[in-house]
Backbone bond lengths (Angstrom), bond angles and torsions (degrees), N, CA, C in turn:
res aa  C-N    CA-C-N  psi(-1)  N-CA   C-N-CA  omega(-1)  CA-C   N-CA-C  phi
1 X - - - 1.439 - - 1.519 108.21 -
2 X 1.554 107.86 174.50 1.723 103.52 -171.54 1.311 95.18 -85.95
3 X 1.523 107.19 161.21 1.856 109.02 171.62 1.746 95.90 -84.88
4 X 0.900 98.85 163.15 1.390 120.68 157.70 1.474 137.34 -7.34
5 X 1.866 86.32 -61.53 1.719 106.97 -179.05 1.377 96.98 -99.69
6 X 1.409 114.59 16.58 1.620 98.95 169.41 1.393 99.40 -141.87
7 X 1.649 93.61 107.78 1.943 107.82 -163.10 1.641 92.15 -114.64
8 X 1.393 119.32 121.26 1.111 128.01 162.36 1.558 131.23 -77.92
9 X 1.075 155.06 168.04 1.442 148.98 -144.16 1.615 74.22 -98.93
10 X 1.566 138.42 -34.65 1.453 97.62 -177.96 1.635 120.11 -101.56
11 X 1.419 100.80 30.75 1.970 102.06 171.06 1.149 109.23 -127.75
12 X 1.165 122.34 -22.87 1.434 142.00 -179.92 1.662 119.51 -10.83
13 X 1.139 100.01 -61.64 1.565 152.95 172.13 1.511 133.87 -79.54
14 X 1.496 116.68 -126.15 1.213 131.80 152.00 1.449 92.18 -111.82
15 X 1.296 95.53 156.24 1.651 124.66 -172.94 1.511 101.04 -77.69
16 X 1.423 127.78 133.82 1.209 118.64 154.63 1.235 95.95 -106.03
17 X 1.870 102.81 -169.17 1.207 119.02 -147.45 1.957 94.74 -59.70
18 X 1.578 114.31 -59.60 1.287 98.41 166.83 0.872 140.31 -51.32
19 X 1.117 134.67 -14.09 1.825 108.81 164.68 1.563 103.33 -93.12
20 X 1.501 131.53 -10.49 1.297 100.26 -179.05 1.975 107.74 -95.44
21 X 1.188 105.77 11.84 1.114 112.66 169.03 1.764 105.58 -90.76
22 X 1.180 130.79 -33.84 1.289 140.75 179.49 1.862 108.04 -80.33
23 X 1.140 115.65 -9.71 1.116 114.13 179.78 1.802 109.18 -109.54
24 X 0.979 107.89 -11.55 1.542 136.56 175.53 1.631 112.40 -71.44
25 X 1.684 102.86 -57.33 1.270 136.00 166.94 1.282 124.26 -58.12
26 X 1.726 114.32 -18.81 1.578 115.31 178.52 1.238 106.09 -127.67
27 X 1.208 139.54 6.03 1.406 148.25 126.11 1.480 132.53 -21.63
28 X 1.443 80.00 -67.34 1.527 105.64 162.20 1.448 118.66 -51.67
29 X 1.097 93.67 -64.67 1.796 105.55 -175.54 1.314 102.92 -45.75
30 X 1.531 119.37 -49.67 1.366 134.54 -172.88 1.199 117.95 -49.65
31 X 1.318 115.06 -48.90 1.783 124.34 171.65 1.947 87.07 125.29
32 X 0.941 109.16 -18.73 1.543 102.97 -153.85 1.864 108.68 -81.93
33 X 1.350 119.60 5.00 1.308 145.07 178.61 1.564 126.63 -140.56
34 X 1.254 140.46 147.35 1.464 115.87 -175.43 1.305 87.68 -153.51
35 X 1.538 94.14 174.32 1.974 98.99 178.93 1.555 130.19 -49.20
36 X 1.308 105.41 -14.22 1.674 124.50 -171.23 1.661 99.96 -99.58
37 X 0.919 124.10 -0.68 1.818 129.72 167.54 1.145 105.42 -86.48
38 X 1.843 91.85 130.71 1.754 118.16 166.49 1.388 92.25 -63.35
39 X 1.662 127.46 124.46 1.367 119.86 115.72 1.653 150.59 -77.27
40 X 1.248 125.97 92.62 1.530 129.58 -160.84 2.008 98.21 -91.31
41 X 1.211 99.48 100.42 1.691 107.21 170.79 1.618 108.81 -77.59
42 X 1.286 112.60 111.40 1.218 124.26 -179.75 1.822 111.17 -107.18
43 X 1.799 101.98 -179.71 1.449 100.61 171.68 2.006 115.41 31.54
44 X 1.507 83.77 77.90 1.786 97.29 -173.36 1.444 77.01 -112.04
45 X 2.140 117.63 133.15 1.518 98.55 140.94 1.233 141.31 -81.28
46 X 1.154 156.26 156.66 1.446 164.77 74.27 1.096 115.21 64.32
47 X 1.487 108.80 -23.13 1.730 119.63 -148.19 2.018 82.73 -102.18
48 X 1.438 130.93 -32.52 1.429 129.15 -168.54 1.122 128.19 -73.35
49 X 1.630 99.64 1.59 1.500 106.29 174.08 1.235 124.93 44.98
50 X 1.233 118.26 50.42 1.670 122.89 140.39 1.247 85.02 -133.50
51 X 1.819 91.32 -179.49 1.240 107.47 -158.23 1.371 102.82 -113.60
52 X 1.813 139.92 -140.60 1.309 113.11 -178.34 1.294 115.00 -96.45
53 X 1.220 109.71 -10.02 1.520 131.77 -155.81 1.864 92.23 -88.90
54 X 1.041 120.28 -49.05 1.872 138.70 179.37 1.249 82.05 -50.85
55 X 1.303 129.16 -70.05 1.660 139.40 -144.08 1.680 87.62 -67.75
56 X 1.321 130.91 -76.97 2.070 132.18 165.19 1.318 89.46 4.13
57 X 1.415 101.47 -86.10 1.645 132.52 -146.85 1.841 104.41 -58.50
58 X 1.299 129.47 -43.27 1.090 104.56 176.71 2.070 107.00 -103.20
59 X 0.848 110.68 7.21 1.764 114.68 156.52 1.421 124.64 -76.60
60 X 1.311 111.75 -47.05 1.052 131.71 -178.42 1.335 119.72 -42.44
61 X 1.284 156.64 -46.46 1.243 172.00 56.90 1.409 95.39 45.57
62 X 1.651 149.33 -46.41 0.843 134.43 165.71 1.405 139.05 -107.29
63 X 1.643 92.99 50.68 1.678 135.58 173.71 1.872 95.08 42.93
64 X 1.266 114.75 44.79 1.514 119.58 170.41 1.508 115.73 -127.27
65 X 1.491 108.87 120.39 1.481 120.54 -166.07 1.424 89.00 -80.44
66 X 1.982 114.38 152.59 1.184 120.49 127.11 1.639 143.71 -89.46
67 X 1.230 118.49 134.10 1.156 114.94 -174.86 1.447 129.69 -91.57
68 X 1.262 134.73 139.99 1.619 149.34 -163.29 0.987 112.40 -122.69
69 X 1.378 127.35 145.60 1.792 150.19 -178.83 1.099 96.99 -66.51
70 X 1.608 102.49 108.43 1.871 118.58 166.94 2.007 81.57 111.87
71 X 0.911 140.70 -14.15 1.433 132.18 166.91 1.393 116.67 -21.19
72 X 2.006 129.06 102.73 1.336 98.85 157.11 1.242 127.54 -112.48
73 X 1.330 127.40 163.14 1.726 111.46 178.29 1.539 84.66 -123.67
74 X 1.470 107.94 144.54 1.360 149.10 171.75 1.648 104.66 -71.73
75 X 1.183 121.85 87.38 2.073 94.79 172.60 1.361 97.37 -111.44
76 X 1.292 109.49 129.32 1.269 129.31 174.42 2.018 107.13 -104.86
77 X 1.520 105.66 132.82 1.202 111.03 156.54 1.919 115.67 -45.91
78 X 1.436 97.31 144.00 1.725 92.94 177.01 1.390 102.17 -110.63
């Protein structure tokens, strides 16, 4: 992943869909995530113009949830 002092136009900020797909992508690589991990994309701005349903629709396909105000996730011990 990038450090800190090296902020790319897609972390910079809020994450759009590319970087949280690129951060998804080096996770993996990392060992520290695997195909069987929830991804929940949070803190999207306003400013990317879709709406939440756009944001579903093109995540979706890349097994990454969006998340909504009042969102809960269940974590259960395995």
């Amino acid at each position: 992943m990038t450090a800190p002092t090296d902020r790319s136009p897609e972390t910079r900020y809020h994450m759009g869909i590319e970087g949280v797909l690129r951060a998804k992508e080096e996770m993996v690589r990392m060992g520290i995530a695997s195909s069987s991990t929830i991804f929940i994309a949070t803190h999207f701005s306003h400013n990317g113009g879709l709406l939440h349903e756009e944001l579903e629709e093109k995540l979706k396909p890349e097994n990454v949830h969006v998340a909504y105000d009042g969102m809960r996730i269940d974590i259960s011990p395995t």
